[in-house]
C-alpha positions, 0 to 999 in steps of 0.5 A, spaced: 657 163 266 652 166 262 654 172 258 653 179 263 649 185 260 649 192 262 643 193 267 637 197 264 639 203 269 646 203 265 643 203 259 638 209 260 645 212 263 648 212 256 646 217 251 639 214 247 635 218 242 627 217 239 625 214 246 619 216 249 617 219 255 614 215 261 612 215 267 618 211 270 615 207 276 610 205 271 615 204 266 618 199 271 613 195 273 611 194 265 619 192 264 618 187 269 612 184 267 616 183 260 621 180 263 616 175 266 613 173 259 616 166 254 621 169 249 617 170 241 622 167 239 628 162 241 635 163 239 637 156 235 632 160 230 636 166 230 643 162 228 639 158 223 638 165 220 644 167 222 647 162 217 643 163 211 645 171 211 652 167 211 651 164 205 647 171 202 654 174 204 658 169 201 654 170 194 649 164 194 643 167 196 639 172 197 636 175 203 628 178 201 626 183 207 620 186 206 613 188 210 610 193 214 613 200 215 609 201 221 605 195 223 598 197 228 594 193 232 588 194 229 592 190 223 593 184 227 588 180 223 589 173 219 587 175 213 591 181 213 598 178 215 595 172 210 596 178 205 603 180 207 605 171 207 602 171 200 606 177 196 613 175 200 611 168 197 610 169 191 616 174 190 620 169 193 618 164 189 620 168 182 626 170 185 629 164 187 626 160 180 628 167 175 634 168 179 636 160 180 639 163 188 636 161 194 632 166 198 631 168 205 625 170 207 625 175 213 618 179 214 619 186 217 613 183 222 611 181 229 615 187 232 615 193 227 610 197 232 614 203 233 617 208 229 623 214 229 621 221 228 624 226 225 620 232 229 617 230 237 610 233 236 605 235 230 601 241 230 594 242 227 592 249 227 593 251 234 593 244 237 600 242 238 601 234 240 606 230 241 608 225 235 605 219 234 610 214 234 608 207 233 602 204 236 607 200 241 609 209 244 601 211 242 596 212 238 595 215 231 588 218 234 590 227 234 588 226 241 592 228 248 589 222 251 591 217 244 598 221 244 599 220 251 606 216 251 604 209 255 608 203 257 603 199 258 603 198 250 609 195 250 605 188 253 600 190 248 606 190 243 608 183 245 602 180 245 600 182 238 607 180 235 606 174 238 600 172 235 603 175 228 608 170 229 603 164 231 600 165 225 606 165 221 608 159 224 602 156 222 601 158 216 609 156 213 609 150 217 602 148 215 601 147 208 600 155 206 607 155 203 607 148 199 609 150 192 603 147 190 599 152 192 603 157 187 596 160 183 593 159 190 597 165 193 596 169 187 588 167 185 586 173 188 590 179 184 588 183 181 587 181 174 589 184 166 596 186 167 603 184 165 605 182 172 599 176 174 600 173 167 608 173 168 607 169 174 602 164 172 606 163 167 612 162 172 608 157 177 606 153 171 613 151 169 614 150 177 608 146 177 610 142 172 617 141 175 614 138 181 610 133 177 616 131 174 620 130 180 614 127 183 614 121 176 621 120 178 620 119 186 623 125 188 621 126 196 618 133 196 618 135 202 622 141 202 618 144 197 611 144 203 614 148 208 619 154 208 624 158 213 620 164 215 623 169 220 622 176 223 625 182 223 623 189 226 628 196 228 630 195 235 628 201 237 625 202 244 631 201 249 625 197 254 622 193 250 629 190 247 632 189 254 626 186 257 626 180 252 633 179 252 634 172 254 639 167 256 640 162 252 640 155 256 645 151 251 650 157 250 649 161 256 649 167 251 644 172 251 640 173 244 634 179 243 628 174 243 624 179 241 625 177 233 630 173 229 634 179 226 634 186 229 637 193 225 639 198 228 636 205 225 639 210 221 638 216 227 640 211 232 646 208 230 650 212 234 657 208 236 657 210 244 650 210 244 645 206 248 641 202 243 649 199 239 650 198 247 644 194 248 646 191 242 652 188 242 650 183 247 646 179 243 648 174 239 642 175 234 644 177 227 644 185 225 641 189 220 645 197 220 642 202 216 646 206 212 643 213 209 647 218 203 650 221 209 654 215 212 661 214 210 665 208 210 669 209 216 662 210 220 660 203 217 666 199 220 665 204 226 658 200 228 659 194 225 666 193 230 662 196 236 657 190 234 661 185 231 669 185 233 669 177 232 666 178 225 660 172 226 660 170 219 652 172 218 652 177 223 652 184 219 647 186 214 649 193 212 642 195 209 643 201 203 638 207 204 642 213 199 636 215 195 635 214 187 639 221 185 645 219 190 646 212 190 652 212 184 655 216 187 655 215 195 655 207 195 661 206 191 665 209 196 662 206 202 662 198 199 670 200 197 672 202 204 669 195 208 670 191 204 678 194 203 677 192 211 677 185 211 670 185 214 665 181 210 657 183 210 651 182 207 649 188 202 642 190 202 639 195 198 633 199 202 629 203 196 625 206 200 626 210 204 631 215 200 625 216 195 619 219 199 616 225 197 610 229 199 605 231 195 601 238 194 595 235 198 599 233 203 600 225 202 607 222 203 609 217 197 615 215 194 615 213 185 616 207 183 621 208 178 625 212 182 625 205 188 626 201 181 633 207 179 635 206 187 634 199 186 638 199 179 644 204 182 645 199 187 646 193 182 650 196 177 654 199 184 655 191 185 657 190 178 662 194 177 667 192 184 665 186 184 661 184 190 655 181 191 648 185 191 645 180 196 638 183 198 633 188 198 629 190 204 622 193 202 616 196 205 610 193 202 603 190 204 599 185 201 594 189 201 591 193 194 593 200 197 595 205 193 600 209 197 606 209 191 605 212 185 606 209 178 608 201 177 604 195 172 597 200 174 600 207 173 598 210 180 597 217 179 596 222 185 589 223 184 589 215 185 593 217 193 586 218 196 582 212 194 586 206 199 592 210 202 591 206 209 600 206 211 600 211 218 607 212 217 611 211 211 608 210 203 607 201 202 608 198 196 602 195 193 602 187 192 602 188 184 607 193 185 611 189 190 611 183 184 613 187 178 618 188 183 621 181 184 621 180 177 626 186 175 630 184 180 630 177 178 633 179 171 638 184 174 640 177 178 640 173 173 645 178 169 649 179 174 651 171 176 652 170 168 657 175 169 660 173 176 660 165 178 660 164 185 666 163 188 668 156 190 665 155 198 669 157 203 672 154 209 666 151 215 666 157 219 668 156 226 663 154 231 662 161 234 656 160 239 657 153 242 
């Protein structure tokens, strides 16, 4: 018999936040027509995924998580995603040959359309709007007309991640991610620093390693194609219902609507609808952890989430804040881990280090992404466990939204290409020096701590 799931009215009956208010009729009609829609993804792609975050939680890879902080449907283009492809290629391709560690690629895309506020309307001089929320809730227009919350967007949502991941698909399987395209995806940027040069010199050595294996009859086709997954916060309680689907091999239901979900920092409430929703799928799951959250808040969750504890299935994603990562992370990684429970660590930078300017231009500082980033290691470090993954926002775009890094960004520069309609990205040059001082601080921490020998096969969870 297929695995029940709560009924969407059961759902709204339980307490829910950062929800948008629709008309219910016409909320129901879109639900139904979603639920009439092929899946975006399938669920053997998410247990694959789910497998490759077992080895991350188990020291023998590391997971890349990186994209947009809010997708839009204007940026549904090919050379755009192609952009975003190419600078999470790149950063993986340093990583896995710096670090000598096999990297999961998950991209924040296909579904990060909609994004938590921390107030419902915005005011601009006498004008009092609701807040724009994510292109898949409203517009970013400051119009009553564009900020009008309108469910009919929810298929629009669906539409455009399913040509995102169309694309994507195309790209990795069809030659784009051929390691011989190595000085291909960096051909176009920007020229004269540090950062191009270190990785030109980084492709010349693979390129020369392939013509060796090559020589010797090595079959190559590993290095062609690359697992590519998606991911995006599991927010908008319609959406996430209406793609949930069950699988016709397992009878169990997974969320179709990307490979790998996370539930967000407001929304991790234990009794709450969107954990409800969520302990149902058999997707893995991200959780956000912010400064506040405790060790017993994190295992309060992640019960609720995972009771069999699915090998894979919990990635808890770090979110403290440069100033306050040594003092809270300690604590928190201590008590899981003292549970028995075994997670994947993911450091979020970003988020704990956003700031506004005089001028009005939210942005974060590269040095304190890279102190975050270092607290996190050196946390890691010092107990023991492994630091298995980042998850970034970022484009592949020459925007300047963050300031420092390889090119100095000033606040003068904010203005010249700041096109981000929530969150401050990493620029593509920024993201690169980024992976290359992660590299380094992986390559310090295997020469001190040898993984541990492979553990036993995990039981056959799903069937």
């Amino acid at each position: 018999m297929p695995e029940l799931i709560p009924s969407l009215t059961d759902l709204h009956a339980m307490p829910q936040v950062q929800q948008p208010h629709y008309d219910a009729a016409e909320a129901a009609r879109v639900v139904n027509e979603l639920r009439c829609l092929p899946p975006l993804v399938f669920a053997g792609e998410c247990d694959d995924l789910r497998e490759h975050i077992a080895q991350a939680v188990d020291g023998r890879a590391f997971i890349l998580q990186g994209g947009d902080c809010a997708e839009t449907f204007d940026g549904v283009q090919a050379n755009q995603i192609k952009a975003k492809l190419r600078v999470l290629l790149a950063m993986s391709v340093v990583l896995t040959y710096a670090a000598q560690v096999p990297v999961v690629k998950i991209g924040r895309l296909a579904g990060q359309y909609a994004k938590p506020r921390s107030k419902d309307t915005e005011t601009r001089g006498d004008v009092t709007l609701p807040a724009y929320r994510g292109d898949a809730v409203n517009g970013f227009a400051f119009t009553a007309e564009a900020r009008h919350h309108d469910p009919q967007r929810l298929i629009d949502m669906y539409n455009a991640s399913a040509a995102t991941l169309n694309l994507v698909r195309a790209f990795v399987k069809g030659g784009f991610a051929d390691l011989r395209q190595l000085h291909a995806w960096n051909a176009s940027f920007v020229k004269d620093s540090h950062v191009e040069d270190d990785y030109e010199r980084v492709a010349d050595e693979i390129q020369r390693a392939l013509g060796f294996m090559t020589a010797c009859g090595v079959d190559a086709d590993t290095m062609r194609t690359v697992d590519f997954y998606a991911s995006h916060e599991a927010l908008l309680l319609d959406y996430e219902y209406a793609m949930t689907r069950i699988d016709s091999r397992s009878a169990l239901p997974y969320d179709t609507s990307g490979h790998m979900v996370w539930i967000g920092e407001r929304t991790r409430q234990p009794d709450g609808a969107q954990v409800e929703l969520l302990s149902h799928v058999h997707n893995p799951l991200g959780i956000k952890l912010g400064p506040s959250a405790t060790a017993a808040d994190a295992l309060a969750i992640a019960d609720r989430l995972d009771p069999a504890r699915v090998p894979g299935r919990i990635t808890l994603i770090t979110r403290m804040g440069a100033e306050r990562v040594r003092d809270r992370l300690p604590a928190l990684v201590e008590g899981v881990e003292a549970s028995g429970r075994r997670v994947a660590w993911v450091c979020d930078p970003m988020h704990g280090n956003t700031f506004e300017t005089p001028k009005g231009f939210k942005t974060r500082e590269y040095a304190a992404v890279v102190a975050e980033l270092n607290g996190f290691f050196d946390v890691h470090e010092q107990l023991g466990t492994w630091p298995g993954g980042v998850h970034m926002e970022l484009t592949g775009d020459d925007v300047t939204e963050c300031l420092g890094g390889a090119f100095q960004l000033s606040e003068a520069d904010l203005a010249e290409r700041y096109e981000t309609t929530c969150d401050p990205r990493l620029n593509r040059n920024q993201s690169l020096e980024m992976a290359f001082m992660i590299a380094e601080r992986l390559n310090a921490y295997r020469a001190k701590y040898a993984p541990p020998e492979p553990p036993e096969p995990a039981p056959d969870w799903y069937g």
